[in-house]
NUSE-43519 format. One record per residue (C-alpha): residue in three letters; chain; x, y, z. Coordinates in Angstrom, 1 decimal. Layout:
BEGIN
     r   c       c1       c2       c3
   ALA   A        X        Y        Z
...
This chain:
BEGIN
     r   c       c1       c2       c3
   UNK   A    -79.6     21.5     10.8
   UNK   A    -77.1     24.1     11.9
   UNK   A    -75.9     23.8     15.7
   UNK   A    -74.9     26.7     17.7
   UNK   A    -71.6     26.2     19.5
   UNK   A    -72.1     28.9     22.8
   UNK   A    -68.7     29.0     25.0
   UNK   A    -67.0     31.8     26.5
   UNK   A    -63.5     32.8     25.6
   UNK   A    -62.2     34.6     28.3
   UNK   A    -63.9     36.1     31.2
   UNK   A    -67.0     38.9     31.0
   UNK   A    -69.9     38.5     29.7
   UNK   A    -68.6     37.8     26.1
   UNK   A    -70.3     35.0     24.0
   UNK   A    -69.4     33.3     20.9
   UNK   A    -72.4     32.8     18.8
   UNK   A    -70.9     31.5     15.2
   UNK   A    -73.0     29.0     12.9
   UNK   A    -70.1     26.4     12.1
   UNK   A    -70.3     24.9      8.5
   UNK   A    -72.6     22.3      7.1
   UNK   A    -71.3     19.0      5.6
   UNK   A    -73.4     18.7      2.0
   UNK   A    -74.3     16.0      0.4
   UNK   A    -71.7     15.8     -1.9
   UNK   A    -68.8     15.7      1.5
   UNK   A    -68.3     19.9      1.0
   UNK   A    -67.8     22.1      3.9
   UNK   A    -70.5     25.2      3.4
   UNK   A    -68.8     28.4      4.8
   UNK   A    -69.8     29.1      8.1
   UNK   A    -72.4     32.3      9.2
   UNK   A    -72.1     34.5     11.4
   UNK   A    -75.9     35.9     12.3
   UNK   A    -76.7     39.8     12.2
   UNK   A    -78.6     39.0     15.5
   UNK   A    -75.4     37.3     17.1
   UNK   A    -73.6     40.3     15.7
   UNK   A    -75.6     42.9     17.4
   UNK   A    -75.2     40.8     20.7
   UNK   A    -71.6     40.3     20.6
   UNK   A    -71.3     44.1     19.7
   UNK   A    -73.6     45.1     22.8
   UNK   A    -71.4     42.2     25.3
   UNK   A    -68.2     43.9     23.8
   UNK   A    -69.5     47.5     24.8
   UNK   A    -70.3     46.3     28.2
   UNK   A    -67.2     44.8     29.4
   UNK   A    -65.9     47.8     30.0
   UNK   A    -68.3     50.3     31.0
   UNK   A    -66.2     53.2     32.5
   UNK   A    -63.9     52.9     29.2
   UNK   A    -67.1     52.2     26.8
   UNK   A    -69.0     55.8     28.6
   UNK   A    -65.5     57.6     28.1
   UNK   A    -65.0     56.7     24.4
   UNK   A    -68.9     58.0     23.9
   UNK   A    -68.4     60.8     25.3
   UNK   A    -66.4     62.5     22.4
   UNK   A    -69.4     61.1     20.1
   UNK   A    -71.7     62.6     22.8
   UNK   A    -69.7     65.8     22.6
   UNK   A    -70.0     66.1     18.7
   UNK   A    -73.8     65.1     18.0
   UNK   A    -75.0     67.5     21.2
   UNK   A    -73.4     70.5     19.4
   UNK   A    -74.5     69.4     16.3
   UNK   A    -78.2     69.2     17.2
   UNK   A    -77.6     72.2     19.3
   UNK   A    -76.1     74.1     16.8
   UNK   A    -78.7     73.8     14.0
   UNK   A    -81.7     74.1     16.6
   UNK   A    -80.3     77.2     18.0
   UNK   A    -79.7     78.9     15.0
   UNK   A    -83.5     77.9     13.3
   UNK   A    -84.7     79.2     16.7
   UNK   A    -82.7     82.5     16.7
   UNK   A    -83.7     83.1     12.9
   UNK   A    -87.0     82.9     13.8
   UNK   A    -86.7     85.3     16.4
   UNK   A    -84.3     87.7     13.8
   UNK   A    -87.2     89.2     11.9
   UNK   A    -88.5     90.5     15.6
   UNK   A    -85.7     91.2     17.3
   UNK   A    -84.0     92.7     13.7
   UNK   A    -82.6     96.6     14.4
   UNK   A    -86.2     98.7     13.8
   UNK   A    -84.7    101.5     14.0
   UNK   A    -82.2    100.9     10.9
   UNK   A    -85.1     98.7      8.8
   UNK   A    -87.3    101.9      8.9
   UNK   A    -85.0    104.5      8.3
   UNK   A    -84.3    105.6      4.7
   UNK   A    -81.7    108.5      3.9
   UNK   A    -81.8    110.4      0.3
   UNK   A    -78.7    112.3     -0.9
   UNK   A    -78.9    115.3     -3.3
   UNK   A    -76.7    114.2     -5.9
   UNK   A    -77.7    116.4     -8.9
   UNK   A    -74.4    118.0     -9.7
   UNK   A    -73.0    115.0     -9.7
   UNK   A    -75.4    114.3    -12.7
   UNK   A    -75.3    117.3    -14.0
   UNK   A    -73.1    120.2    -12.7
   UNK   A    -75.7    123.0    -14.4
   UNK   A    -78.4    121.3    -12.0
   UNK   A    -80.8    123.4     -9.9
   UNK   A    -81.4    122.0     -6.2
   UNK   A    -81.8    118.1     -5.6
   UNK   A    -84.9    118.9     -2.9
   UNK   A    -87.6    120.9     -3.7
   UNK   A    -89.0    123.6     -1.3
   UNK   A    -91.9    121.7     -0.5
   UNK   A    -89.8    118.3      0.3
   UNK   A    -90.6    117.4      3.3
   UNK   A    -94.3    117.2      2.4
   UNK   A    -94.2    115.1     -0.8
   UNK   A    -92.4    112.2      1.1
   UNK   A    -94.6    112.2      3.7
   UNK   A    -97.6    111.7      1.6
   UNK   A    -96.5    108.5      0.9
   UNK   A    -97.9    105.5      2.1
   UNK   A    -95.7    104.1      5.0
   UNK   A    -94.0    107.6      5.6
   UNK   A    -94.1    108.4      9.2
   UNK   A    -91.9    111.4      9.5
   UNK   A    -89.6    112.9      7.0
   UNK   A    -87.2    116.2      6.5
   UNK   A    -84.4    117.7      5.0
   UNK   A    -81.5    118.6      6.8
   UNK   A    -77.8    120.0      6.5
   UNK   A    -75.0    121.3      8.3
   UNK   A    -74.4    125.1      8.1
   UNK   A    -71.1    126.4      6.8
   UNK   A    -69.8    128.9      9.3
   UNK   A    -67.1    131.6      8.6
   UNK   A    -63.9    130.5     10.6
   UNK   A    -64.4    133.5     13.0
   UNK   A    -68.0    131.9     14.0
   UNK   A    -68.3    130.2     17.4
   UNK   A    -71.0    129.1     19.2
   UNK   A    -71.7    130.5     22.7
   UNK   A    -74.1    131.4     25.2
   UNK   A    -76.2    134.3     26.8
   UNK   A    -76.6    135.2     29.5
   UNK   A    -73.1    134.9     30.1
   UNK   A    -71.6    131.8     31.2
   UNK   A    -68.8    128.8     30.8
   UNK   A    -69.4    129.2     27.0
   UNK   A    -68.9    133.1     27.1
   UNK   A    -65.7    132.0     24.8
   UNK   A    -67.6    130.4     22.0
   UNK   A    -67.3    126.8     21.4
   UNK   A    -66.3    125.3     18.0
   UNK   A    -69.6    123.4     17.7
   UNK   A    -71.6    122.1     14.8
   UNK   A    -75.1    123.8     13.7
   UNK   A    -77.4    121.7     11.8
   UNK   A    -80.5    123.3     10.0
   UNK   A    -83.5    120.7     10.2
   UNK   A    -87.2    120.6      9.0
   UNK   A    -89.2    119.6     12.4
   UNK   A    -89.8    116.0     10.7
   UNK   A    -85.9    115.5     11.4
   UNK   A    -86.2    115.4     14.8
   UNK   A    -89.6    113.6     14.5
   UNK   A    -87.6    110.7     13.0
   UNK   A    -85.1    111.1     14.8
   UNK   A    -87.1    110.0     18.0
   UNK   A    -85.2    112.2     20.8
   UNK   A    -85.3    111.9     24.2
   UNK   A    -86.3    115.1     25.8
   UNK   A    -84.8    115.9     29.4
   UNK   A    -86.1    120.1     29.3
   UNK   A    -88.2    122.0     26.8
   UNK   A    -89.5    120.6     23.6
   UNK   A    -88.9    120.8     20.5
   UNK   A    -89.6    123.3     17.7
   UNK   A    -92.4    122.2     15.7
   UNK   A    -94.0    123.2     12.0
   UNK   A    -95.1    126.6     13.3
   UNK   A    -91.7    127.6     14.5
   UNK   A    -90.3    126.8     11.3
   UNK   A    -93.1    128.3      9.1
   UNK   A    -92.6    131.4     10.8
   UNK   A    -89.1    131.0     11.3
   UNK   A    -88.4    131.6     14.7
   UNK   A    -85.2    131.8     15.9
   UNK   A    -85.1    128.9     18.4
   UNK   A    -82.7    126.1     18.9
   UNK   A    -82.6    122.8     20.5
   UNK   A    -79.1    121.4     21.7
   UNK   A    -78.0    118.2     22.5
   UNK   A    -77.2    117.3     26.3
   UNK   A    -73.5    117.1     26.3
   UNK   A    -73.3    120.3     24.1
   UNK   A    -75.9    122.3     26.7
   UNK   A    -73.2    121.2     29.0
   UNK   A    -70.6    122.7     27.0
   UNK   A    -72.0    126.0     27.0
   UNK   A    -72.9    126.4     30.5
   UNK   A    -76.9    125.7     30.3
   UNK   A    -78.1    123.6     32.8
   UNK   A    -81.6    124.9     33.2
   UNK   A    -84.2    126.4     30.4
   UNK   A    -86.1    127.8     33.1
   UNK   A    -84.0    130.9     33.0
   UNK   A    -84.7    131.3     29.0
   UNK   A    -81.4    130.7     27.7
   UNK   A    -80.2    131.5     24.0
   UNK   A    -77.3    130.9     22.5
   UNK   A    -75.4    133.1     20.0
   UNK   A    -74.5    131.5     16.6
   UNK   A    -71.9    133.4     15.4
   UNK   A    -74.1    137.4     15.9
   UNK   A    -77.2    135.7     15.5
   UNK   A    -79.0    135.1     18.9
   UNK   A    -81.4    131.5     19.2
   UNK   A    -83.6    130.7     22.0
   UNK   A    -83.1    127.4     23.6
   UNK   A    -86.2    125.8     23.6
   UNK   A    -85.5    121.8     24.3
   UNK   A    -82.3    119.9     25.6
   UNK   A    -82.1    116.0     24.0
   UNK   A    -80.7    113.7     26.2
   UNK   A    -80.4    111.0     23.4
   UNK   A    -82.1    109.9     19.9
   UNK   A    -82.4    106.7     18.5
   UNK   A    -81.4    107.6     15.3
   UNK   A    -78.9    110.6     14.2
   UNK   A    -76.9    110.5     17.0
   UNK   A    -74.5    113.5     15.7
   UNK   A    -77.8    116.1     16.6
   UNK   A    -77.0    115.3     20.2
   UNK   A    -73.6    117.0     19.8
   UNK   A    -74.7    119.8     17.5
   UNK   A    -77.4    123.1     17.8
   UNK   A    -79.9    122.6     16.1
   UNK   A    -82.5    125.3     14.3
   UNK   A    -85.4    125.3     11.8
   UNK   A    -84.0    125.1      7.9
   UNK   A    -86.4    127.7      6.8
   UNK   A    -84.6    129.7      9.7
   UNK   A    -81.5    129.0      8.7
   UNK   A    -81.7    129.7      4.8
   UNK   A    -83.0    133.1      6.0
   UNK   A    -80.0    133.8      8.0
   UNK   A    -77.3    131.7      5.8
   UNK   A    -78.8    131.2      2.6
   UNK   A    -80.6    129.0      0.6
   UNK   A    -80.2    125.1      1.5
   UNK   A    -81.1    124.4     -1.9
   UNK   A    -77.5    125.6     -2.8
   UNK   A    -76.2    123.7     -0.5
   UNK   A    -74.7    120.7     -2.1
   UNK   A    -74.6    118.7      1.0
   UNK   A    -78.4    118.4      2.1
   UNK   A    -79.9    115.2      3.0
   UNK   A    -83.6    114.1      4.1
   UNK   A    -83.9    111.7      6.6
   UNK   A    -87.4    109.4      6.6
   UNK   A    -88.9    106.9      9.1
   UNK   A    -91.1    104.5      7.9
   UNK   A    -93.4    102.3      9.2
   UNK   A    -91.3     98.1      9.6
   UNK   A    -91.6     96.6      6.0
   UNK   A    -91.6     99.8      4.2
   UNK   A    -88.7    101.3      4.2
   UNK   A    -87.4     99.7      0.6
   UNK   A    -91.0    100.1     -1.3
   UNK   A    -90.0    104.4      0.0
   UNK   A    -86.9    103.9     -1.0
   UNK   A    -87.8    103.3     -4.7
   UNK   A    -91.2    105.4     -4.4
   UNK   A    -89.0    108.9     -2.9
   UNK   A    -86.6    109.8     -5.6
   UNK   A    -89.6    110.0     -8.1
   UNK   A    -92.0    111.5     -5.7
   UNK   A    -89.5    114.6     -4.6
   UNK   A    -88.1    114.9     -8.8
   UNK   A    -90.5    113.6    -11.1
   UNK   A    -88.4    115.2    -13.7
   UNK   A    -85.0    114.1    -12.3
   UNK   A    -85.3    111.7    -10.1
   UNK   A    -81.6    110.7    -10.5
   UNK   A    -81.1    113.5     -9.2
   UNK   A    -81.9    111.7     -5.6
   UNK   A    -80.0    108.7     -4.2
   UNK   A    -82.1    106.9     -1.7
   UNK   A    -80.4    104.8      0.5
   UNK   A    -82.0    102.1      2.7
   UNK   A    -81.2     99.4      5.0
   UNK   A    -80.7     95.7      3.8
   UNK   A    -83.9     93.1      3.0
   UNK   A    -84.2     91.5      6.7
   UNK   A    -85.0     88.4      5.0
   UNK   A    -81.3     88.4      3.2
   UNK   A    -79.3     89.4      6.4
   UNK   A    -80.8     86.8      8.3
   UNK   A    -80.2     84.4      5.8
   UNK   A    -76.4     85.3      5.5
   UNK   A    -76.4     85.4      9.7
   UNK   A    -78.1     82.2     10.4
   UNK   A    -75.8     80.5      7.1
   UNK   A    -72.0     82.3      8.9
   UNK   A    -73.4     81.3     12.5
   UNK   A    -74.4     77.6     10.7
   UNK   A    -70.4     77.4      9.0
   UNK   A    -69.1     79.2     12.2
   UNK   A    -70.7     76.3     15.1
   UNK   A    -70.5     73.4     12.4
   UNK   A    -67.0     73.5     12.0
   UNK   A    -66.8     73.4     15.8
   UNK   A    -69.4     70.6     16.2
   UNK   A    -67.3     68.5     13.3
   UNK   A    -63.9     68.9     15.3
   UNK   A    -65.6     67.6     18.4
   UNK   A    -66.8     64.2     16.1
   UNK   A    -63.4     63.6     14.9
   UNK   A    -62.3     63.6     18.7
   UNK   A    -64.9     61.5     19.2
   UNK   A    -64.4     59.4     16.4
   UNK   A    -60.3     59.3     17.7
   UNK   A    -61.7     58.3     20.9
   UNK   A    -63.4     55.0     19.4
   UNK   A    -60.6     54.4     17.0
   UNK   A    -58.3     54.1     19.5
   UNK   A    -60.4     52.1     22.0
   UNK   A    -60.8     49.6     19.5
   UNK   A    -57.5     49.1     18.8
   UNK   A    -56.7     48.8     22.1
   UNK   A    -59.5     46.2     22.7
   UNK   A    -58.3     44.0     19.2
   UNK   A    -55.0     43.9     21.0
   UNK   A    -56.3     42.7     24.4
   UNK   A    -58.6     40.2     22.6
   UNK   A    -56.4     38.6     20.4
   UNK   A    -56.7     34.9     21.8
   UNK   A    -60.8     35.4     21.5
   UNK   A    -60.3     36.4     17.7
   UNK   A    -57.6     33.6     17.1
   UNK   A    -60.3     31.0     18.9
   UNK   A    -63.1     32.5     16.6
   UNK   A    -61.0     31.9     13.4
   UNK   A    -59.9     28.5     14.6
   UNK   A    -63.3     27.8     15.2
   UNK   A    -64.2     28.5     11.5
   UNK   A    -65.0     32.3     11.7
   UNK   A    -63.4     34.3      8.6
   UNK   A    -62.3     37.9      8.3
   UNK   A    -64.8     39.2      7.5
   UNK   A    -67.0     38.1     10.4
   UNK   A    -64.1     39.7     12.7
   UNK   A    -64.7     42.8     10.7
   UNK   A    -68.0     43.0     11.0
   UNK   A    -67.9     42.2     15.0
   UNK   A    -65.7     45.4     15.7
   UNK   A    -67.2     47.6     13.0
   UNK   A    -70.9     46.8     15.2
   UNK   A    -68.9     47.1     18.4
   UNK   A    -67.5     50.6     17.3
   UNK   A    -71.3     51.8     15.6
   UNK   A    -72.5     51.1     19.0
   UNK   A    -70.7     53.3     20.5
   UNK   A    -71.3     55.8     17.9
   UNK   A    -75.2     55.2     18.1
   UNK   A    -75.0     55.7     21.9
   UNK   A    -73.1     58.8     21.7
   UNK   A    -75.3     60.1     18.8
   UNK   A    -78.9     59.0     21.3
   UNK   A    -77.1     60.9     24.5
   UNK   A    -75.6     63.9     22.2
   UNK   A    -79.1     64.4     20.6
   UNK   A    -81.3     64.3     23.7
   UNK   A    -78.7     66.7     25.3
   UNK   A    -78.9     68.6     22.5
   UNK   A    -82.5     69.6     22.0
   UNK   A    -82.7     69.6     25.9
   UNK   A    -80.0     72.7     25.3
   UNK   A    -82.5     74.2     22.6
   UNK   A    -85.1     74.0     24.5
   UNK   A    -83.3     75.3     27.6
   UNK   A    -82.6     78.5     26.1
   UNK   A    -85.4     79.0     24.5
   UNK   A    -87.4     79.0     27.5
   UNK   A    -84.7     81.0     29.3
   UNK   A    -84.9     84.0     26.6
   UNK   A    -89.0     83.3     26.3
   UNK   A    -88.3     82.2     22.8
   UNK   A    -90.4     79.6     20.7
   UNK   A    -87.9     76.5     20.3
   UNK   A    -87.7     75.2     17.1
   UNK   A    -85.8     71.9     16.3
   UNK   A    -86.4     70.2     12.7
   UNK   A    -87.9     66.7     12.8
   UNK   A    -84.7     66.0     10.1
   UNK   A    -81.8     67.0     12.3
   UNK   A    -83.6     65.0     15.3
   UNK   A    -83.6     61.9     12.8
   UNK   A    -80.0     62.1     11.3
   UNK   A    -78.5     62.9     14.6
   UNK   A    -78.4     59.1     15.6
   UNK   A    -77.5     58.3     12.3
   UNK   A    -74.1     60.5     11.9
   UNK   A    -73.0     59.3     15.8
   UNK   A    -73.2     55.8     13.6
   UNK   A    -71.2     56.7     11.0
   UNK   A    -68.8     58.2     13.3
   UNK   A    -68.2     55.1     15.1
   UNK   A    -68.4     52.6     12.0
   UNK   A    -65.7     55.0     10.0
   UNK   A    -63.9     55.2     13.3
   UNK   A    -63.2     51.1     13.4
   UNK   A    -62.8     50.8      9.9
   UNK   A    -59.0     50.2     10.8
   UNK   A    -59.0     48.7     14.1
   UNK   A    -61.9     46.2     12.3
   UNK   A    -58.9     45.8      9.5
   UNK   A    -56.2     44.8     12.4
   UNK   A    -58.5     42.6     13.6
   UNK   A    -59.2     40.3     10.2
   UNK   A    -55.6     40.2      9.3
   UNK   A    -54.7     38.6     12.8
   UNK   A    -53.8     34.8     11.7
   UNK   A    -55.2     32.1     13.8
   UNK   A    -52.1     30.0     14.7
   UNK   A    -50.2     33.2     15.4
   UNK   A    -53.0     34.4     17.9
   UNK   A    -53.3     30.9     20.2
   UNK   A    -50.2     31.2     21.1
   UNK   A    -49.9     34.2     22.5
């Protein structure tokens, strides 16, 4: 029957707990033991000798696991939240180019007259029209009448516009309103400016019926935009009816450089994408390049995986602190404690029980800092979400493995003080 062999080596609340040898029958010396529960204890009395040094050395682990934890349940909760909170505007907008001479420079018009129409008879369409910028002669200014600041002529952009531009545009209107489908069936000659460009040309009121000359062709203001949510170039630029325009200017469908903006109801802007080209050219729809805004689903992946690389690297710098931190307190505390090892070896312990005393010392630490560092961490998840009224979400598996790499911290941390420790010879160490 094996005896245990208590006595304490130096003060604190250090114990030795080593099974010695057993004689066999046959006058042999077994090696002696050294128990996994006596291991765990003499790891927990080594942590608590020195509190203040033991809670400084954990807090680097601390440190490391919190961000961890944080990171990942932070970025699971915000890309949860993307899809919501995910630009609307841009995922249900949809632009088409007229590219037909680039297909075929003996191509008729990209859009056809009735355009606007055939897109938004699609499913998921809410507005839609075709737009471009008219080409002025260099003598052509804009300015305004009655006579006023702009009596010059300003140098300003015109844009013809079916009303479903400005539809989709989503203006904000500070005077008038804005032309509609009758104005441009019967094309009127009315205009609608942009704030800063009203401002330019001296209107500051519609209540005086304002109009503005385009070169010697006279427009009636009917609306001043304050802003749009989409567009924004309209708020510097006068804007008329297209049908208006190709009376007075020509034919869009010449124009090389005509474009139809559509909004679309959230989800559908890529199924109109791929639907428009064909719908507007069923003969050529090359002849149309739609253009629409990435798969939500793929840039949240790519944000949530470059905000995971970004706050990992981060969290991993802060656990090899940490993991200095340990290293170094367990060298320092092999050095103190030399007598205690040399008295364990003299007392029959081996190297390998010495290892395995400061590698559970230096896990203990780890495992502390990787408890603390995980509570503080989904505490911080769970903080913000409820600061931003957001629906935390921390996986079950980084909870569980949180503990588990503060471990492996510490136990690769004293790998080398643990080393130090088992090479330290007996006879050398009493007499110090």
């Amino acid at each position: 029957m094996s005896l245990r062999r208590p006595g304490r080596l130096r003060p604190g609340p250090t114990r030795l707990r080593l099974l010695p040898g057993r004689r066999g029958g046959d006058g042999t010396v077994e090696p002696s033991r050294f128990a996994v529960r006596d291991a765990l204890a003499e790891s927990l009395a080594g942590v608590q000798q020195r509190p203040a040094r033991s809670a400084l050395t954990t807090l680097g682990t601390v440190l490391g696991v919190g961000t961890f934890v944080a990171i990942l349940g932070l970025t699971a909760t915000t890309s949860s939240q993307i899809d919501a909170r995910f630009n609307v505007l841009t995922a249900t907008q949809v632009e088409i180019e007229d590219v037909a001479t680039e297909q075929d420079e003996f191509a008729g018009p990209g859009f056809p007259a009735d355009a606007d129409a055939r897109v938004e008879r699609l499913g998921g369409v809410r507005h839609a029209g075709v737009y471009y910028e008219v080409r002025l002669d260099a003598t052509d200014a804009v300015r305004a009448a009655p006579v006023g600041a702009g009596a010059e002529g300003e140098a300003i952009d015109v844009i013809a516009a079916s009303p479903g531009v400005l539809s989709a545009a989503v203006p904000t209107l500070t005077q008038g309103r804005l032309y509609d489908a009758y104005h441009s069936r019967t094309k009127q000659r009315v205009a609608v400016l942009g704030a800063s460009t009203a401002a330019r040309l001296g209107i500051t009121t519609l209540a005086t019926h304002p109009a503005v000359f385009i070169g010697d062709e006279p427009f009636t203001v009917v609306g001043i935009i304050g802003d749009v949510e989409r567009k924004a170039d309209l708020l510097l630029s006068v804007v008329v009816p297209r049908t208006t325009a190709d009376e007075v200017w020509g034919n869009a469908s010449e124009r090389p450089d005509a474009h139809m903006l559509i909004a679309t109801d959230l989800g559908a802007a890529q199924q109109v994408a791929r639907l428009a080209p064909t719908a507007l050219r069923p003969d050529h729809p090359e002849y149309l390049k739609a253009v629409a805004p990435p798969d939500p689903k793929t840039l949240r992946t790519n944000v949530t995986s470059d905000l995971n690389q970004l706050f990992l690297v981060l969290a991993g710098i802060c656990l090899i602190i940490g993991a200095v931190g340990i290293a170094n307190t367990t060298l320092v505390a092999v050095l103190e404690r030399t007598g205690e090892i040399g008295l364990r070896r003299a007392l029959g312990a081996r190297g390998r029980h010495i290892t395995v005393q400061f590698l559970a010392e230096s896990g203990a630490l780890g495992t502390l800092g990787g408890l603390i560092g995980t509570s503080l961490g989904t505490l911080t998840v769970v903080t913000v979400a409820l600061v931003r009224d957001w629906t935390p979400v921390v996986h079950p598996a980084t909870v569980a493995s949180a503990p588990a790499v503060g471990l492996v911290t510490g136990v690769l941390a004293g790998l080398y003080p643990a080393w130090r420790a088992a090479r330290i010879e007996p006879a050398e160490a009493l007499r110090r």
